[in-house]
C-alpha positions as CSV (number, residue, x, y, z in Angstrom):
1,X,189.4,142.4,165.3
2,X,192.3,145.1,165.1
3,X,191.0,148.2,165.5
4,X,193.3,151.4,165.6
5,X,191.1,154.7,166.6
6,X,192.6,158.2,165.9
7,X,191.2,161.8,166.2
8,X,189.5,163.2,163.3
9,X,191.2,166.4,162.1
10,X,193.3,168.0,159.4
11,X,196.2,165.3,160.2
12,X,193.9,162.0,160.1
13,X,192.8,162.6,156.5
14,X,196.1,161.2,155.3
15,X,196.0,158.3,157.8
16,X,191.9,157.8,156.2
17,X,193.6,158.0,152.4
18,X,196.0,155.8,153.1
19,X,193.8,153.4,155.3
20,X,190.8,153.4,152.2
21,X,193.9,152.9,149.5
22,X,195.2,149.3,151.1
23,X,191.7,148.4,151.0
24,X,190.7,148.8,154.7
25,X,187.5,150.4,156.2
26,X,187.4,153.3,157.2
27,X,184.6,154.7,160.6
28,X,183.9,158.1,160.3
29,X,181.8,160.1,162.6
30,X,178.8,162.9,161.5
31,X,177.5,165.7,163.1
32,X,174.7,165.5,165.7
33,X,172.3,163.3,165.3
34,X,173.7,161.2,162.8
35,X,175.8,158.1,163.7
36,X,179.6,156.9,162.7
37,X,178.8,155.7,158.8
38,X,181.8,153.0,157.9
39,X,183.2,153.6,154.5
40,X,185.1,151.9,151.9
41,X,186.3,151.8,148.7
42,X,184.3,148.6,147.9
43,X,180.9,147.4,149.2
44,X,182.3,144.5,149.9
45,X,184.6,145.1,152.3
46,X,181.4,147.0,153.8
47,X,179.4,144.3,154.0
48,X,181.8,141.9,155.2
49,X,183.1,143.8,157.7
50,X,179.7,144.3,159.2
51,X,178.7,140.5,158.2
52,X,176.3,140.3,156.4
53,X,175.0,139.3,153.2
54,X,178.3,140.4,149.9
55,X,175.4,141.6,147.9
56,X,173.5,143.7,150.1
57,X,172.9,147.1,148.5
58,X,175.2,150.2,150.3
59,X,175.3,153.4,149.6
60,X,177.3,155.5,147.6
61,X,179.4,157.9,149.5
62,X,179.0,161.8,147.6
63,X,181.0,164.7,147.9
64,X,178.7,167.5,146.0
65,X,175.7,166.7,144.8
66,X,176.7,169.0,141.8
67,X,178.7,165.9,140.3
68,X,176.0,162.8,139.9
69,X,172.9,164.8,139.6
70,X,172.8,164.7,135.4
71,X,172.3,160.9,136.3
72,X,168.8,161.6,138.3
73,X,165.6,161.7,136.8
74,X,164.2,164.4,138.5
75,X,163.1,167.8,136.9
76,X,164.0,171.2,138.6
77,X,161.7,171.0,141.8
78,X,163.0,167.4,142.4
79,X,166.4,168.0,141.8
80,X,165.8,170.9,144.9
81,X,164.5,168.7,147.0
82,X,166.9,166.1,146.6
83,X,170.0,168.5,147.1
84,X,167.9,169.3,150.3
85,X,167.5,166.0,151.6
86,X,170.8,164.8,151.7
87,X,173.2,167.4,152.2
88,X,171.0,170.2,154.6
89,X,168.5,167.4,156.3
90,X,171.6,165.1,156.3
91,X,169.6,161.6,155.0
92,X,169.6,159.4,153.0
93,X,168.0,159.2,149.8
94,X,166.7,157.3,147.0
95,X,166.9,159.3,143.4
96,X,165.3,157.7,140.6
97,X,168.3,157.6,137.7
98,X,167.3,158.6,134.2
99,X,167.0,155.1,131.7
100,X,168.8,157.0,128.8
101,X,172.1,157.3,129.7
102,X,174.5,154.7,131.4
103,X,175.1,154.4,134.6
104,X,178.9,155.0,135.8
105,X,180.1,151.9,137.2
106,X,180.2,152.7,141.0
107,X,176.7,153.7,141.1
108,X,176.1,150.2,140.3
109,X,176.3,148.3,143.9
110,X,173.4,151.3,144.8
111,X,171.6,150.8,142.1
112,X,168.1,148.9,142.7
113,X,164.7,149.2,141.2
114,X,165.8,152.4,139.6
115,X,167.0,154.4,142.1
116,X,170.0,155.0,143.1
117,X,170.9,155.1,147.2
118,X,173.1,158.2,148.3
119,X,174.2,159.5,151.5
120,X,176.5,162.9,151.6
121,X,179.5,164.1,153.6
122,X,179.1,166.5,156.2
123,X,182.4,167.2,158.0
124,X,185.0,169.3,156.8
125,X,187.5,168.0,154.9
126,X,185.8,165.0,154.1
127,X,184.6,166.2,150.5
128,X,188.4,165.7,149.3
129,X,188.2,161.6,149.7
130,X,185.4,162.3,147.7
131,X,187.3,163.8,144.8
132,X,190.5,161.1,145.3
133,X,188.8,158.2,144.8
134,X,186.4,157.5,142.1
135,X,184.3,155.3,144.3
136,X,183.1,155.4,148.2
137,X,180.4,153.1,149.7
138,X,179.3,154.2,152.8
139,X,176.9,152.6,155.3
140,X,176.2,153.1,159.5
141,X,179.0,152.1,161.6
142,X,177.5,149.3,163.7
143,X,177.8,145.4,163.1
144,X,174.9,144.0,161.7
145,X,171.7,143.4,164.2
146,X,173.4,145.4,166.5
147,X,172.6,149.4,167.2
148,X,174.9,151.8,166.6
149,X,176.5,153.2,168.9
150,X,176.6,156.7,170.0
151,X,180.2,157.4,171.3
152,X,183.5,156.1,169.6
153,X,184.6,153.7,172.8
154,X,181.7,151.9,172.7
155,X,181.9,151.6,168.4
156,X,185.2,150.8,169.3
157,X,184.1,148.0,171.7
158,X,181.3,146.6,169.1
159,X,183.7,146.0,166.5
160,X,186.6,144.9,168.0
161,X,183.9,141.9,169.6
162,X,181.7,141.4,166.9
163,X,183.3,142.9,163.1
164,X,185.4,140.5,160.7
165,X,188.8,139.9,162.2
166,X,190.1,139.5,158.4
167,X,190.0,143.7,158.3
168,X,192.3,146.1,160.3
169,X,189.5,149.1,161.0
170,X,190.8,152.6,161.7
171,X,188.2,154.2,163.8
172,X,188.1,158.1,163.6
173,X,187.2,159.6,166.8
174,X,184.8,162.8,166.7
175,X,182.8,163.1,169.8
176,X,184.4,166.1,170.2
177,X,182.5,167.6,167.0
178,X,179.3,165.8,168.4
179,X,176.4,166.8,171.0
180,X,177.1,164.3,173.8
181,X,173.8,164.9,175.4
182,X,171.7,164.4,172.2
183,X,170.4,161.1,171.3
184,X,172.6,159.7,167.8
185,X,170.4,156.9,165.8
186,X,170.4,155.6,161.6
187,X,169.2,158.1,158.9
188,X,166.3,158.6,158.1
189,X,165.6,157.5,154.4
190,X,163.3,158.8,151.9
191,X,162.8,157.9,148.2
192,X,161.8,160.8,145.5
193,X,159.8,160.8,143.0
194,X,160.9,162.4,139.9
195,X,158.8,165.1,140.3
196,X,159.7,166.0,144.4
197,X,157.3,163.9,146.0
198,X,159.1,162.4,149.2
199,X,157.9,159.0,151.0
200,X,159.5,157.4,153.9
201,X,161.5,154.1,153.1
202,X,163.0,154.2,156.9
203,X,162.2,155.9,159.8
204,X,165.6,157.3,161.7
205,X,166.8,160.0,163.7
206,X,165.6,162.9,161.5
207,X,161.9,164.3,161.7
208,X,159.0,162.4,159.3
209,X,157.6,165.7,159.1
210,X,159.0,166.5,155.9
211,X,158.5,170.1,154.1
């Protein structure tokens, strides 16, 4: 597939707009530990990208967690421990949504069982795509069965073998922001109870040991 790879930095967040608005994916890197996530205006582009099943649940990609959580069910210690979980332990997180009120539309395609799936940006910058568009999905930057990859050539190799040819993917490069000698892997993911209570869903990169 097509794959055009640029350096992530003030200038590349108007090549990332303009990429997301024509309906393209987008691969974005995280800070250490955390792998390249790809995001999209549209889960499916995600998940065909990435082949696998259109349906499949993603993610919803937030900027502050100050905007969606009158959605969650949580009460004051839960909403704490949410906040915590995705945007200073960097996961991602299951938040059980409140049954009263209705649901803004792009929560929907991470919306399942009652709980909505979230992951968070970390990056500079990257909270403004956040504000532009009124919907990002957001899932890890590897084809489906396959591991993701730790440094940008070889995401760049992956995808360019293995991703949907029908996309052109613009691949942002960040191994400069990243800990080359520290081992990159998935989230970790953890569901919430409305009251705080935290259990694993997936084990990842992040510590089980959770306070």
């Amino acid at each position: 597939m097509n794959v055009t790879v640029i350096k992530y930095g003030d200038e590349a967040l108007l090549e990332i707009k303009r990429h997301l608005s024509e309906g393209q994916p987008v691969v974005l890197p995280n800070p250490s530990p955390l792998p390249y996530v790809v995001v999209a205006v549209s889960p499916i582009i995600i998940n065909s990208l990435k082949r696998r099943s259109l349906d499949q649940n993603v993610a919803s990609f937030i900027g502050r967690f100050e905007t969606v959580k009158q959605y969650f069910n949580l009460d004051q210690y839960g909403m704490e421990i949410a906040e915590k979980c995705l945007v200073e332990n960097k996961m991602t997180v299951l938040c059980p949504v409140k049954n009263d009120i209705e649901m803004p539309t792009f929560f929907l395609p991470s919306l399942k069982n009652n709980h909505v799936l979230l992951f968070a940006t970390h990056l500079p910058g990257l909270q403004q795509l956040c504000v532009e568009f009124p919907s990002l999905y957001v899932s890890s930057g590897n084809v489906t069965k396959m591991e993701p990859q730790q440094f940008c050539t070889d995401v760049q190799t992956q995808f360019k073998e293995f991703g949907n040819p029908e996309f052109k993917l613009l691949l942002v490069d960040g191994d400069h922001l990243r800990d080359r000698h520290q081992r990159h892997g998935s989230t970790t993911m953890v569901m919430i109870s409305p009251t705080g209570n935290l259990s694993i869903t997936r084990k990842g990169i992040q510590p089980l040991h959770l306070e």
